[in-house]
C-alpha positions as CSV (number, residue, x, y, z in Angstrom):
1,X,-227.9,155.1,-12.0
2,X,-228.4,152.4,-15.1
3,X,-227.9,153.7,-18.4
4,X,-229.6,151.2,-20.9
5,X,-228.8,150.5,-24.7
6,X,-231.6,149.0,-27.1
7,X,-229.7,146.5,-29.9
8,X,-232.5,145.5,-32.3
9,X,-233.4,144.6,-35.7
10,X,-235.9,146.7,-37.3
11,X,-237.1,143.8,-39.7
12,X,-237.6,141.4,-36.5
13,X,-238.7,143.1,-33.8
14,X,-239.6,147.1,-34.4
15,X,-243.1,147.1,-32.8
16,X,-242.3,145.3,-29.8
17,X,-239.3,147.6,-28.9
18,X,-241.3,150.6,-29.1
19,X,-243.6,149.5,-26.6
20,X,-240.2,148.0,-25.0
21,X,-239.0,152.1,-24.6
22,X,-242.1,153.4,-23.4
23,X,-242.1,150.7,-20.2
24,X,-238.6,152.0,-19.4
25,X,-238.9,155.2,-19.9
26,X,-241.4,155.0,-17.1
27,X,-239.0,153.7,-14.6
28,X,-236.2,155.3,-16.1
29,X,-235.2,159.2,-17.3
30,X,-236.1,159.0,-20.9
31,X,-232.2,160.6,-21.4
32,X,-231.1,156.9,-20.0
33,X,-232.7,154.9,-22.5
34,X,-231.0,154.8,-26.0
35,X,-232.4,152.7,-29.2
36,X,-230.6,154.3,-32.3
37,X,-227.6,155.3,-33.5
38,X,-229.0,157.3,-36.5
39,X,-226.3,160.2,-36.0
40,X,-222.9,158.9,-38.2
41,X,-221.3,161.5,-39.6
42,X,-220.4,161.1,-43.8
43,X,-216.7,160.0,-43.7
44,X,-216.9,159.1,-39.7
45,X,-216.0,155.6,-39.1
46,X,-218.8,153.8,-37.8
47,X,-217.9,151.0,-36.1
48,X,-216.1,153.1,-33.4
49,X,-219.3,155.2,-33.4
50,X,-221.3,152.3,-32.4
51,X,-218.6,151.3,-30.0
52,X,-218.7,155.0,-28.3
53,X,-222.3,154.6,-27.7
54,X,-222.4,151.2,-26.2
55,X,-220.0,152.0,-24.0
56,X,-221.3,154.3,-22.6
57,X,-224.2,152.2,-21.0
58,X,-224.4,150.1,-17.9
59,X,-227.0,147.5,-19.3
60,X,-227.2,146.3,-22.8
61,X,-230.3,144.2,-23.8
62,X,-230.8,142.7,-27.0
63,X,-234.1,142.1,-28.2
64,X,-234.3,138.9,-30.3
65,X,-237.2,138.2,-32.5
66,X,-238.2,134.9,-34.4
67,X,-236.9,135.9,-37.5
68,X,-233.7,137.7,-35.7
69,X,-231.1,134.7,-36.7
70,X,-232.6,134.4,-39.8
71,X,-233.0,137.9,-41.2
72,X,-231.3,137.9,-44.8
73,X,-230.3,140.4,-47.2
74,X,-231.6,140.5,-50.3
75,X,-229.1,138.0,-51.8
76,X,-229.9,135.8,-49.2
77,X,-227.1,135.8,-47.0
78,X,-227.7,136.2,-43.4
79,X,-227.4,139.2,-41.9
80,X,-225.8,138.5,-38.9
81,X,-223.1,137.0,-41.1
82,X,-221.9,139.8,-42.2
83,X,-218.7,142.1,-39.9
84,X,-220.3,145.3,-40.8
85,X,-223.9,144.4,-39.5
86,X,-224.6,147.3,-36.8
87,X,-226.9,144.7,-34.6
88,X,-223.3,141.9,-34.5
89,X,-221.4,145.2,-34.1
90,X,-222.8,146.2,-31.1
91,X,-223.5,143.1,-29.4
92,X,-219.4,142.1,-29.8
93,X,-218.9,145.2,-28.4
94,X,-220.7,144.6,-25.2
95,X,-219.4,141.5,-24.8
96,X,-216.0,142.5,-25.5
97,X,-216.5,145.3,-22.8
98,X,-217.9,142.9,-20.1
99,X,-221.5,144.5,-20.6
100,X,-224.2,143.1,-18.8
101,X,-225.7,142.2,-21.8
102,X,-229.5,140.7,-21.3
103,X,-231.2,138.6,-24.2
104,X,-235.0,140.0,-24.5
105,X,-237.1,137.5,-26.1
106,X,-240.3,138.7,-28.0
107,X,-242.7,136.8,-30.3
108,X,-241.9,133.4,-28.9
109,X,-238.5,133.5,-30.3
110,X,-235.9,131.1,-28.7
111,X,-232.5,131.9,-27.9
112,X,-230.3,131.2,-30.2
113,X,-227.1,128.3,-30.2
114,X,-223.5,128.9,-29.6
115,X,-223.3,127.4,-33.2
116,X,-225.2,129.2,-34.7
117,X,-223.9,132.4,-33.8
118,X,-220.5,134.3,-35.5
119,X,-217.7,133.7,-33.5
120,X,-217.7,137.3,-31.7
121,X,-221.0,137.3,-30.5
122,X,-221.3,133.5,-29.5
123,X,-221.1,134.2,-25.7
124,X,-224.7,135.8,-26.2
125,X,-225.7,131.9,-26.2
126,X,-224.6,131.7,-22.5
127,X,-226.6,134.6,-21.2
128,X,-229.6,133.8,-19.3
129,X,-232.7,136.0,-21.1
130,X,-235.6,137.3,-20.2
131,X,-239.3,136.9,-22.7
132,X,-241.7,139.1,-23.3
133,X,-245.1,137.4,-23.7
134,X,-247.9,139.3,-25.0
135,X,-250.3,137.6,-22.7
136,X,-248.2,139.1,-19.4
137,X,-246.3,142.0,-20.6
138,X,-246.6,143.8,-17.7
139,X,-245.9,141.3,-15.6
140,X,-242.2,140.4,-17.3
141,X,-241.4,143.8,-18.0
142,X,-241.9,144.4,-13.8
143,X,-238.9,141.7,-13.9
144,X,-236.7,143.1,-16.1
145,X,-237.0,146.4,-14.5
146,X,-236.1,145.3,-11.2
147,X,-232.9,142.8,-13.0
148,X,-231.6,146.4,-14.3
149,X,-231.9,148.6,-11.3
150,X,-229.9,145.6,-9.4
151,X,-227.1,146.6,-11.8
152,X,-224.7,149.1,-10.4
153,X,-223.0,151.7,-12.6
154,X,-220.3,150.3,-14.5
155,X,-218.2,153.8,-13.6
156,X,-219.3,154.2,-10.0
157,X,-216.3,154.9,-7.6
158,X,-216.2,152.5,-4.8
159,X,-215.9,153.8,-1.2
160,X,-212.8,154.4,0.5
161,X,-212.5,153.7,4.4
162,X,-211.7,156.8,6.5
163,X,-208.2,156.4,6.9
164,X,-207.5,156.4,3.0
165,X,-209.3,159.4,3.3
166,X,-208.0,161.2,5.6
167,X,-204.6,160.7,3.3
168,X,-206.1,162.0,0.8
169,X,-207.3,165.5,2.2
170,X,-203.7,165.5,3.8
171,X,-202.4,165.2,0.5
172,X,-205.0,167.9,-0.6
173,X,-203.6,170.4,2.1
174,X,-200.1,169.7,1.2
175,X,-200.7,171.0,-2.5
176,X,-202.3,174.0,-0.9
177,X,-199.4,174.8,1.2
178,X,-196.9,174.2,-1.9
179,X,-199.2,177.3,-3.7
180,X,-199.0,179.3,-1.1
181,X,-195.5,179.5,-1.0
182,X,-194.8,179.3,-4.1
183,X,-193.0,182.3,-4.8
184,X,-191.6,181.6,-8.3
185,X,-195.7,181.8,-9.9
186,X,-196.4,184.2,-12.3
187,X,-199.5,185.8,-10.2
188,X,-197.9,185.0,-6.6
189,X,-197.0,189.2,-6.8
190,X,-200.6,190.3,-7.9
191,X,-201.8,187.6,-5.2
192,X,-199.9,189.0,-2.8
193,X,-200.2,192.9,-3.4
194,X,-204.0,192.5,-4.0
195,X,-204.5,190.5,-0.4
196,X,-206.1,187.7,-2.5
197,X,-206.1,183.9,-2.0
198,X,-204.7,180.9,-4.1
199,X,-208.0,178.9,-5.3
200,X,-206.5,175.3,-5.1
201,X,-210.3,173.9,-5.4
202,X,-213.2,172.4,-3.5
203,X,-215.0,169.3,-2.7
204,X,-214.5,165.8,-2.3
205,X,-211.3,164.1,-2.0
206,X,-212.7,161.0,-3.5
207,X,-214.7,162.5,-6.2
208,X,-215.6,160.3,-9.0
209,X,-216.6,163.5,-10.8
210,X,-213.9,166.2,-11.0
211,X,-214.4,170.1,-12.9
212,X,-211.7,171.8,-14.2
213,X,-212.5,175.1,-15.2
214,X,-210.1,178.3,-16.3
215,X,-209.1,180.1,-13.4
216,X,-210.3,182.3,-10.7
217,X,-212.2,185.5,-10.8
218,X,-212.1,188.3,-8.1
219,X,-214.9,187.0,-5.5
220,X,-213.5,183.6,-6.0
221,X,-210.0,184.4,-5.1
222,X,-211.0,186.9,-2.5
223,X,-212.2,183.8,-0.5
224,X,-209.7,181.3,-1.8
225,X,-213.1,179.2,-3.2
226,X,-213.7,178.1,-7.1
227,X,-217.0,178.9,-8.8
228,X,-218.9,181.1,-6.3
229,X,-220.1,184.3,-7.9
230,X,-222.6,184.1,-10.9
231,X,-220.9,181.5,-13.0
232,X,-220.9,179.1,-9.6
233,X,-224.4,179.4,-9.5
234,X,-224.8,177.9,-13.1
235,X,-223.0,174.9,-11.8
236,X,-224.7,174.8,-8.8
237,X,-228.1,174.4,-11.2
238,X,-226.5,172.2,-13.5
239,X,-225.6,169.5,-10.7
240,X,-228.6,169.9,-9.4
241,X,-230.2,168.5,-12.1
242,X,-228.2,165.3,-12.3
243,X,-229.1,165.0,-8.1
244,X,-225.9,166.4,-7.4
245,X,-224.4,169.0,-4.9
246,X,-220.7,170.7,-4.5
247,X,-219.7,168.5,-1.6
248,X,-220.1,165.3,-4.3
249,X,-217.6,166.4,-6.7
250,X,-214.3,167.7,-6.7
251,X,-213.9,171.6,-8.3
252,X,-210.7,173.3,-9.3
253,X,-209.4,175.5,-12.0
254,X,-206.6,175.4,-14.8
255,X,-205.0,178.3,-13.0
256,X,-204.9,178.5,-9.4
257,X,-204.4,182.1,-8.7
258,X,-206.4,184.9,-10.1
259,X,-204.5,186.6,-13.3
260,X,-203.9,190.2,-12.6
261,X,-207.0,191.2,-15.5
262,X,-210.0,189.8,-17.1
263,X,-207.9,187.8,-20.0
264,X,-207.1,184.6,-21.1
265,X,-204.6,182.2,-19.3
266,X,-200.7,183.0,-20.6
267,X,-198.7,180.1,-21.5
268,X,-196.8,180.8,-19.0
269,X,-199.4,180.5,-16.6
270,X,-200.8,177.6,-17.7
271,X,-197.5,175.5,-17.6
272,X,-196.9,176.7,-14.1
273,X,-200.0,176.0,-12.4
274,X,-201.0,172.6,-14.3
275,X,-198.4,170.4,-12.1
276,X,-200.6,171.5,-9.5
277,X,-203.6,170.5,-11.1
278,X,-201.9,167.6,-12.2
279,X,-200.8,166.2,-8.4
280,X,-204.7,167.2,-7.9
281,X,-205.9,164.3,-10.3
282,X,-203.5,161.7,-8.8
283,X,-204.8,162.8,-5.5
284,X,-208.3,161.9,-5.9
285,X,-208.4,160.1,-9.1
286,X,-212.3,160.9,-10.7
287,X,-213.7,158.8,-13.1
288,X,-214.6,161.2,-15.1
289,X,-213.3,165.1,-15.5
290,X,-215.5,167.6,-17.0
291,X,-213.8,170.6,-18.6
292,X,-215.0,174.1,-18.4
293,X,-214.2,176.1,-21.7
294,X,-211.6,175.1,-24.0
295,X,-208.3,176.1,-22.4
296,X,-208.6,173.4,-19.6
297,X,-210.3,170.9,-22.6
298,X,-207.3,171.6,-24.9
299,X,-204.6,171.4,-21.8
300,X,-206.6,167.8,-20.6
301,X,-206.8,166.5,-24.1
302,X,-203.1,167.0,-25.3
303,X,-201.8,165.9,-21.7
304,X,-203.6,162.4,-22.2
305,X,-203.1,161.9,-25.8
306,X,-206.5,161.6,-26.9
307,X,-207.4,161.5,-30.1
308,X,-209.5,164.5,-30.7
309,X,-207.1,166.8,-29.5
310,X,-207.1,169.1,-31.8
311,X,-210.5,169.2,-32.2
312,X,-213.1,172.6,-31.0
313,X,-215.0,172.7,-27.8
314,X,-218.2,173.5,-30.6
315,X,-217.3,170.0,-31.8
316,X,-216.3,168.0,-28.8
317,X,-218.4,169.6,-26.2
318,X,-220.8,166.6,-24.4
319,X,-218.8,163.7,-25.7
320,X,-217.5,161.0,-23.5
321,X,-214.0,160.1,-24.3
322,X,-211.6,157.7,-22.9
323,X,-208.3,157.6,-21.8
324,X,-205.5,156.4,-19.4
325,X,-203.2,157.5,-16.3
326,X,-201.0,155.5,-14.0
327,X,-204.0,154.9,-11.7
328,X,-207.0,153.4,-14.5
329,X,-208.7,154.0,-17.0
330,X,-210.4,157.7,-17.0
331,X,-213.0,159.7,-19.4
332,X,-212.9,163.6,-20.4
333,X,-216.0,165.4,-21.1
334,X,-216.0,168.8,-22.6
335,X,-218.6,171.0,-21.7
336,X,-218.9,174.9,-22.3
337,X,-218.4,177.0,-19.4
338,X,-221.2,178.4,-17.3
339,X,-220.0,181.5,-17.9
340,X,-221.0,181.4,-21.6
341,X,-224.5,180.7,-20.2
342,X,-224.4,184.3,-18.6
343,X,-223.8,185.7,-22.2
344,X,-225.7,183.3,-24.2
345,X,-229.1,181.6,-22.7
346,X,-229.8,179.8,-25.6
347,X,-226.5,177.6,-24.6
348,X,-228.2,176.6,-21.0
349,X,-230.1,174.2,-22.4
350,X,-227.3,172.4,-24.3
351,X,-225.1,172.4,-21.2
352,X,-228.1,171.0,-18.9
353,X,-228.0,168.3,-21.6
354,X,-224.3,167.9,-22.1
355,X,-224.5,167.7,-18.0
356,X,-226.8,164.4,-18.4
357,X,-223.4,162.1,-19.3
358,X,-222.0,162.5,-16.1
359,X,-225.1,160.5,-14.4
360,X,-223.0,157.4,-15.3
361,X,-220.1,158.5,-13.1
362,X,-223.1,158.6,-10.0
């Protein structure tokens, strides 16, 4: 699953990108295909805006017009000259971040020399491009579909051969059996009293795509299985439409026992049950982890250091951030829980769409 990002010049080549967007969007979901970045925030800094959104694509093509390394400002300098040019911004960014970054031509224009480029976007020069000719439009854009959908996802999880697998789920069941007996947990007596299950989590053991949500409620820990009453069916939906089912991701919860009432996670709780969760991550290492709700969000964020740690779920939720553990690089989205769709349908929509970023991690 190809994301694609549009770099363009408005002045050079406006009219030919449009009718660039509405070929792809025919072999593409329109949600894939991304042209502007007309959404900086007053006071937000926007070169690390534009750097978020490119790297979140898979294929970056640049569309280069005739008058593209020409283009001037009004005091004649060249654009392209300038650092805080969005069109050089994102193109060093894509290079910088090993983008496959593909030079469209349109209105004859030529690729443009190594010298004649600034020194951060000079490896354009050395990519082969593709043109766009009025005469056979159809014809070339056929091409450059088929060049993108040869382009794997930049955040797709290679396999694993069956034997590292079959670690893995032993590693899985070790965990489990470490809850079990774990006598010293703050909910182990309720568990116990009540006849109910720990809820270590469900799914793959090589996810790329792993959900952490709060903890588990009555039916879920009455089966020892995460997200299977009304809330599970949300989620169900919601990877459904990203061509997704259970068995492709990994699901778990902050806490891993049931608390004794309908309330929010304790401290306590929370900083017993998150080694768990931890060994859980190293286990099968996602790509990507989508939180459910802000207590696991604001327990992820602070334990990886990112930057927007303090921020809201209302402010964070759907963005793709980055950060690192001993294994690789990894990325956090925040997304609402389904829950809140069962109080609030006017949020389904919003989480269907927050839902779409995971399709890189496919």
């Amino acid at each position: 699953m190809s994301r694609i990002f549009i770099n363009y010049r408005r002045q050079d080549s406006e009219g030919y990108v449009g009718r660039l967007y509405d070929h792809l969007t025919l072999h593409f979901e329109r949600n894939d295909v991304f042209m502007d970045v007309d959404d900086i925030k007053p006071g937000a800094d926007f070169v690390k805006t534009l750097e978020d959104a490119v790297s979140g694509c898979d294929v970056f093509i640049a569309v280069i017009g005739p008058q593209w390394i020409h283009s001037a400002n009004d005091d004649g300098t060249r654009r392209l000259d300038d650092w805080n040019n969005f069109v050089r911004i994102e193109i060093a960014s894509a290079i910088r971040m090993n983008k496959v970054v593909i030079p469209v031509l349109v209105g004859r224009a030529r690729m443009p020399a190594h010298k004649d480029l600034p020194e951060d976007i000079a490896a354009l020069a050395r990519r082969n491009a593709f043109e766009l000719s009025h005469q056979r439009f159809g014809a070339d854009m056929m091409n450059l579909v088929e060049a993108i959908r040869a382009v794997p996802s930049s955040f797709a999880k290679p396999p694993i051969d069956a034997t590292a697998l079959r670690e893995k789920e032993a590693a899985l069941k070790q965990v489990r059996l470490d809850l079990v007996g774990a006598t010293d947990s703050p909910l182990y007596q309720f568990r116990t009293e009540n006849r109910l299950f720990p809820v270590l989590g469900e799914g793959s053991a090589n996810a790329n795509i792993m959900f952490i949500g709060e903890a588990p409620g009555k039916a879920e820990a009455q089966q020892g299985r995460p997200f299977i009453g009304p809330s599970g069916e949300i989620l169900a939906e919601m990877l459904k439409s990203i061509s997704l089912k259970r068995e492709d991701v990994y699901i778990t919860n902050l806490l891993l026992d049931r608390p004794s009432e309908d309330r929010d996670p304790t401290l306590e709780e929370i900083a017993f049950y998150t080694p768990f969760v931890d060994r859980i991550i190293d286990i099968i290492q996602p790509s990507v982890i989508a939180t459910l709700g802000r207590f696991a969000m604001e327990y992820l964020l602070k334990r990886l250091g990112v930057t927007e740690k303090k921020g809201k779920i209302s402010e964070l939720h759907g963005k793709l951030m980055k950060a690192t553990l001993p294994y690789g690089e990894i990325h956090v989205v925040p997304l609402y829980h389904p829950a809140a769709v069962l109080y609030s349908p006017t949020q389904k929509e919003m989480l269907k769409t927050d839902f779409q970023k995971l399709k890189l991690f496919i």
